[in-house]
C-alpha positions in Angstrom: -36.2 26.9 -11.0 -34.1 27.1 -7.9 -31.2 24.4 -7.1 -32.1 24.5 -2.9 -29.4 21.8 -2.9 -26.9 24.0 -5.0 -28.2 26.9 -2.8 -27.5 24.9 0.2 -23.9 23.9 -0.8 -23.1 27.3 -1.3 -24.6 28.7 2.0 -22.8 26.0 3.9 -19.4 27.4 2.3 -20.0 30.9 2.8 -20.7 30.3 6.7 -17.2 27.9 6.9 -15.1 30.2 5.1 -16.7 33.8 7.0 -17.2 32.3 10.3 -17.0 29.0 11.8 -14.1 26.7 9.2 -11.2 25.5 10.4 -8.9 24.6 7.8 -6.1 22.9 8.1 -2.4 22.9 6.2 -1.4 19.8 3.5 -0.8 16.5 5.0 2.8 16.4 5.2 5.8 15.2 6.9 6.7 16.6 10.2 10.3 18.0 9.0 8.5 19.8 6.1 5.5 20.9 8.6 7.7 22.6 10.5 10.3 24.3 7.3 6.6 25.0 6.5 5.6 26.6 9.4 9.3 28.4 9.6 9.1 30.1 5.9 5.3 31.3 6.3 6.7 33.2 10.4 10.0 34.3 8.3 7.3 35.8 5.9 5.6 37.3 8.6 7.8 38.5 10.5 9.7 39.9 7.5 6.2 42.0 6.8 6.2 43.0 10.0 9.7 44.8 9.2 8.5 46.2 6.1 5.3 47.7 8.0 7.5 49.2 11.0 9.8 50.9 9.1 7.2 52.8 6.5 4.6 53.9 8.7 5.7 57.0 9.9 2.9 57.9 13.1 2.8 57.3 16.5 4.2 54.5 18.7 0.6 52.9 19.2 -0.3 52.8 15.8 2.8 51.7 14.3 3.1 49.0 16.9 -1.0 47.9 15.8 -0.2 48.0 12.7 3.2 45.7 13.3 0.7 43.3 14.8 -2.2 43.7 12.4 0.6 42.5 9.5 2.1 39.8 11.6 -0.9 38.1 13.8 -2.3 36.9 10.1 0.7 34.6 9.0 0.8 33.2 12.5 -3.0 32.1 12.5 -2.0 30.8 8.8 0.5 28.6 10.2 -2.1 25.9 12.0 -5.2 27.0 10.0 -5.4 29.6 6.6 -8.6 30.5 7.2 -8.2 31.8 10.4 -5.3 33.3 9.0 -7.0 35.2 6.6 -10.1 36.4 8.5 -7.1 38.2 10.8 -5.9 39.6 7.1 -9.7 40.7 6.6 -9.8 43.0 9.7 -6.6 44.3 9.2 -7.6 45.6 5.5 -11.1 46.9 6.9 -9.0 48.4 10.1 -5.6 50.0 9.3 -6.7 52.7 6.7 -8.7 54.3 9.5 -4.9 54.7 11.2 -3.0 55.6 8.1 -4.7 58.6 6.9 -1.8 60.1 5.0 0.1 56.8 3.6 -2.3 56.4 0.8 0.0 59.4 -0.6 3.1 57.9 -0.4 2.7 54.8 -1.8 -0.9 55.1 -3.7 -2.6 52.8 -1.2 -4.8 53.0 1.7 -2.6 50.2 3.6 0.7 49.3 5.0 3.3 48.1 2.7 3.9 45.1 5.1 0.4 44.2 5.0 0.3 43.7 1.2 3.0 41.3 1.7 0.9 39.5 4.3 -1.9 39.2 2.2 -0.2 37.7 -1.0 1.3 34.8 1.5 -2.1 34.6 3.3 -4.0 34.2 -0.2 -1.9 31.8 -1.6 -1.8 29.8 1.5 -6.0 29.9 2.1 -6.0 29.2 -1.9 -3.6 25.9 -1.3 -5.6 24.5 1.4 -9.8 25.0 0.1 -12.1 23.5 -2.3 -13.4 25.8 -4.6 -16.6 27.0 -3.2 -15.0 28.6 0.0 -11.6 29.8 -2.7 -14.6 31.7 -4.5 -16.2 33.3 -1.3 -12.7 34.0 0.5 -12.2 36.2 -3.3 -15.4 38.2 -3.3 -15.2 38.7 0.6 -12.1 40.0 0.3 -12.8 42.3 -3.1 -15.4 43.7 -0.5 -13.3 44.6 2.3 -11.3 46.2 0.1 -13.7 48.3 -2.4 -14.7 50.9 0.4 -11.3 52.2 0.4 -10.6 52.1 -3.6 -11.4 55.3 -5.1 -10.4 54.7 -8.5 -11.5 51.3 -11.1 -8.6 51.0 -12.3 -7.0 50.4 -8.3 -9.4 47.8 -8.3 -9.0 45.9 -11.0 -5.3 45.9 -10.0 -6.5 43.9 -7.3 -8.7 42.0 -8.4 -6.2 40.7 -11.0 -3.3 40.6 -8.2 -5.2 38.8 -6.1 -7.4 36.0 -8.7 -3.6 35.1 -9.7 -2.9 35.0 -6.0 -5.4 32.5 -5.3 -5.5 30.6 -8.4 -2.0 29.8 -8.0 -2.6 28.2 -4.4 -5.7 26.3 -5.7 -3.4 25.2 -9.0 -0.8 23.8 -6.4 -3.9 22.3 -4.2 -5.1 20.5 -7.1 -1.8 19.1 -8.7 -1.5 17.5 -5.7 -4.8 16.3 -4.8 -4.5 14.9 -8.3 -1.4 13.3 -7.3 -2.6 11.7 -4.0 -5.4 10.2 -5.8 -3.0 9.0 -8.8 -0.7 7.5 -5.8 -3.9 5.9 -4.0 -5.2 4.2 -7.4 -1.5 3.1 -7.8 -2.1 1.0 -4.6 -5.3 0.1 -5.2 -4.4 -1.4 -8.4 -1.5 -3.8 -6.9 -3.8 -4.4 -4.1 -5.7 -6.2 -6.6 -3.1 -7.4 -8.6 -1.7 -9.0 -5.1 -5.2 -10.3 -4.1 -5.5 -11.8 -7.9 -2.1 -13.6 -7.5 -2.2 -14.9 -4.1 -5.9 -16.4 -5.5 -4.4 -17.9 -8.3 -1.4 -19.1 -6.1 -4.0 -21.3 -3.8 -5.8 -22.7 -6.9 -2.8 -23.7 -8.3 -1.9 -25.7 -4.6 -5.4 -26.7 -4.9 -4.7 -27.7 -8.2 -1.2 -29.5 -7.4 -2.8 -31.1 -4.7 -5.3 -33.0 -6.3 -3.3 -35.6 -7.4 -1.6 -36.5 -3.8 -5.3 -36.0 -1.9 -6.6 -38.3 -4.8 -4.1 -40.9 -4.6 -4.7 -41.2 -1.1 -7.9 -41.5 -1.5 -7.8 -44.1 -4.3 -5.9 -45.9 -2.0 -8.5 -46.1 0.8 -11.3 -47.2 -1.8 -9.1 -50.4 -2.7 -8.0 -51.5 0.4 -12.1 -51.1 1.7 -13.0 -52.9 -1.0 -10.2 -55.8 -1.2 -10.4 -56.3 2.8 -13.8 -58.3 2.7 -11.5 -61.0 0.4 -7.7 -60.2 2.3 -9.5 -60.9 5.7 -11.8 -63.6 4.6 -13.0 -66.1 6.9 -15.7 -68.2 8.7 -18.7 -65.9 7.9 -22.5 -65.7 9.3 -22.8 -64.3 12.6 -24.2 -60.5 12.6 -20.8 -59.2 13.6 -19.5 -60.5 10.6 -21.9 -58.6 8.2 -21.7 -55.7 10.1 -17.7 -55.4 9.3 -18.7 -56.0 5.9 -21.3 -53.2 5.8 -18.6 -50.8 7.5 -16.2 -51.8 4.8 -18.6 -51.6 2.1 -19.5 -48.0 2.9 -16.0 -46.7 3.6 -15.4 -47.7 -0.4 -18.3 -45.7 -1.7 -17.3 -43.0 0.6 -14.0 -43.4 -0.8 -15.5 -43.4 -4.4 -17.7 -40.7 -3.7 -14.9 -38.2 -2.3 -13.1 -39.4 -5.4 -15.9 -37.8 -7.9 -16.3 -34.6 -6.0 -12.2 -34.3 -6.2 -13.0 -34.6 -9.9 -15.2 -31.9 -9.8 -13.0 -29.6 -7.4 -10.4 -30.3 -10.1 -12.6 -28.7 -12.7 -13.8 -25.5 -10.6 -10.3 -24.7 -10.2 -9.1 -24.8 -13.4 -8.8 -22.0 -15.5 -10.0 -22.2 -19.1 -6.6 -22.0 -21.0 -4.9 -24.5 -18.5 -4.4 -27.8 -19.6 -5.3 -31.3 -17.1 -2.3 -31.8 -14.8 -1.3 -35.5 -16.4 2.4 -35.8 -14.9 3.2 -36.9 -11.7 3.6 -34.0 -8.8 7.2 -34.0 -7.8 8.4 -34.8 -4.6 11.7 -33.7 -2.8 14.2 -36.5 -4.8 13.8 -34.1 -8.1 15.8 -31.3 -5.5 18.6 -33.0 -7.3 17.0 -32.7 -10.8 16.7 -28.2 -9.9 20.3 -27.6 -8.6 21.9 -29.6 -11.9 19.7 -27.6 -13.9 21.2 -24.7 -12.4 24.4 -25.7 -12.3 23.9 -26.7 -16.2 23.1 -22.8 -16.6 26.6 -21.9 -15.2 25.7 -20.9 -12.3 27.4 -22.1 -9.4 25.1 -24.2 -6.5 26.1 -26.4 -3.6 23.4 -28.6 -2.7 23.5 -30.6 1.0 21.2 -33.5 1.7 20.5 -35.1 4.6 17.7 -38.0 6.1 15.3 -39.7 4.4 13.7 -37.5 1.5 11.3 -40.7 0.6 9.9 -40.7 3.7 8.4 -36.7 3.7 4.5 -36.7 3.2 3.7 -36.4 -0.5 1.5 -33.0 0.0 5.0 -31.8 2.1 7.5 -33.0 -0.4 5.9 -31.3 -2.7 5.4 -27.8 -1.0 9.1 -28.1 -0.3 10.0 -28.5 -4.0 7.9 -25.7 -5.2 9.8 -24.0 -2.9 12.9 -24.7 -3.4 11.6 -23.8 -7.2 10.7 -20.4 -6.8 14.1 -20.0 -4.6 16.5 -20.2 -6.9 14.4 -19.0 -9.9 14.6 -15.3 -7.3 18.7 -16.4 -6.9 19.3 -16.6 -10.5 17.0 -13.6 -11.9 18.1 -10.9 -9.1 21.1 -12.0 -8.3 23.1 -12.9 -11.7 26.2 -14.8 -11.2 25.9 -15.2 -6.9 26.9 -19.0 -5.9 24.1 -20.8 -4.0 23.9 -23.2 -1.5 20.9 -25.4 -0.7 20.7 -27.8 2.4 17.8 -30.2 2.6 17.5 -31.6 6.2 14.5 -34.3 7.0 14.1 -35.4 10.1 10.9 -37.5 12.2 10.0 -34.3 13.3 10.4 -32.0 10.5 11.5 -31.0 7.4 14.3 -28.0 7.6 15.3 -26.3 4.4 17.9 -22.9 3.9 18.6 -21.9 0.5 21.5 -18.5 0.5 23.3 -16.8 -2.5 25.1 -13.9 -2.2 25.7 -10.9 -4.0 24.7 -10.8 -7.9 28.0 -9.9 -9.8 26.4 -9.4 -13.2 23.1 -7.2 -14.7 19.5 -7.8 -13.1 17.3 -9.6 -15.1 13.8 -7.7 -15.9 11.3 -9.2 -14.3 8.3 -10.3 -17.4 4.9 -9.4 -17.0 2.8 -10.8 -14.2 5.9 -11.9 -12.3 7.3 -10.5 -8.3 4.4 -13.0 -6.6 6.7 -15.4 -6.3 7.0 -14.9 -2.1 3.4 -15.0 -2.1 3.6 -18.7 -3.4 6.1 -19.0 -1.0 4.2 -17.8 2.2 1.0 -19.6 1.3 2.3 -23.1 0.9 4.7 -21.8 4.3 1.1 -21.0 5.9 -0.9 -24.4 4.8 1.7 -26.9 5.7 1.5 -24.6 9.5 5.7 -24.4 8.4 8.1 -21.5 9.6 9.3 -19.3 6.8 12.0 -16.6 7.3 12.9 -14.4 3.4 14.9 -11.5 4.5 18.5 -10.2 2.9 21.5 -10.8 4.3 24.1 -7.7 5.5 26.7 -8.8 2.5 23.9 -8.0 0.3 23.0 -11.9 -0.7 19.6 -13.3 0.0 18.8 -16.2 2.2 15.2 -18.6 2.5 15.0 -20.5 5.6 12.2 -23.2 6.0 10.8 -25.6 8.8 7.7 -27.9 8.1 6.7 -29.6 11.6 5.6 -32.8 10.4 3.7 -34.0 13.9 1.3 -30.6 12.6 0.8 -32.9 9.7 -0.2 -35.7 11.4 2.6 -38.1 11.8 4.0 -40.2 14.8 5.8 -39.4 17.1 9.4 -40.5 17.9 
C-alpha cells in the first residue's frame, strides 16, 4: 500500500527545491557571514576567469557564458537553492554555445562552470535536509544526461558530484548535531538552576521556621496569659468580649503553630535531618571571620550599631550571606585578604564584603556547587534588600548589601 503521507512529504520537497524554496545560509556571525559571503564571490568570480579565458568564440557568447558561471555563486551567497537552479540553466544552456569545447577538454561545458557547480553543490548540500539534497542530486544527473554520451562520463559525475553533496550535508549535519548538543547543554543547567534556586527557597523556608514559629509561640502565650496579667473587676459584656478576643487570638496562634509543623514537613527532604539548633543571628559574624582567620587567611572585620536589635528573619539572611561570601572569597580566590563591614542602622542593615586578587591555585568547585549567588539573590529578593555581586577592575571580588528595615515593618525614626 501507498504511504500518501510519505508521498506527500516528498512532493512538497521536490516543488521547494525545483521551484518555489528559499534557502537560506547557516546561522552565523555577521563577520563570518560576510568572509562567507567574500570566499563563495572570490570563487565565483575566480570561475568566471577560468570560463573567459578557455572559451575561444565570439564576444557574445564568451561574455554569456562569463555570466552563466558567475550569476550562480552570487544567488548562492543569500540563498543555495536559487544559486543552483541558476547552475541548472547554465548546464542545460551553455553546450548549445560551445559546440566544439567538448573536444578540448572532453566535456560539453565551460571549465569555469565545473568549478561553479562543485562550490554551488556543496553549498545547496550544507544548507538542505535530505529530501530536497536527494531531488537537487537526481535533478541535476538529469540536466546533465542529455549531453553525456558515454556511461562511463556519467558515472564520473555522478560519483563527483554524490561526494560533492554528501560532503556539504556531512558538514550540515555535524553541526546541526552540534547546535542541538549545545541547546541540551543549556537545557540541562536550566534545570539544574531551576532545581537549586527551588531547593534554595525550601531551605529559607526551612531556616525560617524556627524565627516565624517563635514569633508565633510568642503571640499564643501572651493571648493566653493576658486574661490573668490584666485581671480585674469582671462581669459586664465588654469584659467577656476581651476575653473571647483573647481567647481566639491563642487558638489562632496555636493553630498557625500546627500548620507551621506541617509546612516544616512538606519542605523537608527525606535524607535531611529536623533543624534542632538555634538559627543564627548576625553576633555569630564574629564566630565566621575567626574561623577564617583560623584557616590563615587574612580578614578584617568592621562592626558598627546595634547587631541585637536586627529582626531575627533579617539577621539571619544577613549571616547566610555573609556565609556564602567568604566561602566564594576563600575557594576562588586562595590567599586574597578580606574585609567585611557590618553597618546596622534604624533604617537598615548595610553590609560590603571585598577580597582581592587570589594569589595561590583555584580550588575545584565539588559537585552540585556554583548556586551559591542564587542563595544570595533570593534571600536579597525576600527581605525587598539591594544586592550588588560584580568584580572589581584589580581583579578582587566585592558583595555589597542593603536590607531596608521600614520594608520589614519597623518604626520609623
Amino acid at each position: 500500500m501507498i504511504d500518501r503521507q510519505r508521498l506527500r512529504v516528498w512532493w512538497d520537497a521536490l516543488r521547494y527545491t525545483a521551484f518555489m524554496g528559499t534557502d537560506a545560509p547557516p546561522k552565523r556571525s555577521a563577520g563570518l557571514r560576510r568572509l562567507r559571503g567574500l570566499a563563495i564571490v572570490g570563487v565565483g568570480l575566480w570561475a568566471g576567469f577560468v570560463t573567459f579565458s578557455t572559451v575561444s568564440t565570439s564576444p557574445a557568447v564568451k561574455v554569456f557564458n562569463v555570466v552563466v558561471t558567475v550569476l550562480p555563486c552570487l544567488l548562492a551567497v543569500r540563498s543555495p537553492l536559487w544559486g543552483w537552479r541558476a547552475l541548472i540553466a547554465g548546464i542545460v544552456l551553455t553546450p548549445f554555445t560551445l559546440p566544439g569545447i567538448a573536444g578540448t577538454w572532453g566535456w560539453p561545458w565551460a571549465p569555469g562552470l565545473a568549478l561553479t557547480a562543485v562550490i554551488v553543490f556543496y553549498l545547496v548540500g550544507e544548507s538542505n535536509d535530505q529530501a530536497e539534497l536527494t531531488w537537487a542530486a537526481l535533478l541535476s544527473l538529469g540536466a546533465v544526461s542529455p549531453f553525456l554520451h558515454d556511461w562511463r562520463d556519467a558515472g564520473l559525475l555522478v560519483v563527483l558530484g554524490g561526494t560533492v553533496f554528501f560532503v556539504g550535508n556531512t558538514v550540515r549535519q555535524r553541526r546541526l548535531a552540534e547546535e542541538a548538543r549545545v541547546a541540551q547543554q543549556e537545557r540541562r543547567l536550566a534545570e539544574e538552576t531551576r532545581a537549586a534556586l527551588l531547593e534554595e527557597r525550601a531551605g529559607i523556608a526551612r531556616e525560617l521556621h524556627d524565627v516565624v514559629a517563635h514569633h508565633m509561640s510568642v503571640l499564643a502565650l501572651r493571648a493566653d496569659s493576658a486574661r490573668f496579667r490584666f485581671a480585674g473587676p469582671r462581669g459586664s459584656d465588654r469584659d467577656a468580649e476581651i476575653w473571647r478576643e483573647f481567647a481566639d487570638l491563642a487558638g489562632t496562634a496555636r493553630e498557625g503553630l500546627t500548620e507551621l509543623r506541617r509546612l516544616l514537613g512538606v519542605l523537608r527532604s527525606d535524607d535531611r535531618a529536623p533543624l534542632v539548633a538555634p538559627q543564627p543571628g548576625l553576633g555569630k559574624v564574629v564566630e565566621l571571620v575567626e574561623g577564617v582567620k583560623a584557616a590563615g587567611t587574612s580578614c578584617d572585620l568592621r562592626l558598627r550599631g546595634d547587631l541585637d536589635a536586627v529582626p531575627v528573619g533579617v539577621a539571619l539572611s544577613v549571616f547566610r550571606i555573609v556565609q556564602e561570601a567568604l566561602s566564594n572569597a576563600i575557594q576562588h580566590a586562595p590567599g586574597a585578604s578580606i574585609s567585611v563591614e557590618l553597618a546596622t542602622g534604624a533604617r537598615s542593615v548595610r553590609l560590603l564584603i571585598e577580597n582581592g586578587p587570589g594569589t595561590g591555585p583555584t580550588r575545584t568547585a565539588q559537585a552540585g556547587s556554583g548556586h551559591g549567588l542564587v542563595g544570595m539573590r533570593e534571600r536579597a529578593a525576600m527581605l525587598a534588600a539591594d544586592l550588588e555581586v560584580r568584580a572589581k577592575p584589580d581583579g578582587g571580588f566585592l558583595v555589597a548589601l542593603t536590607v531596608p528595615l521600614d520594608r520589614e515593618g519597623q518604626p520609623q525614626p
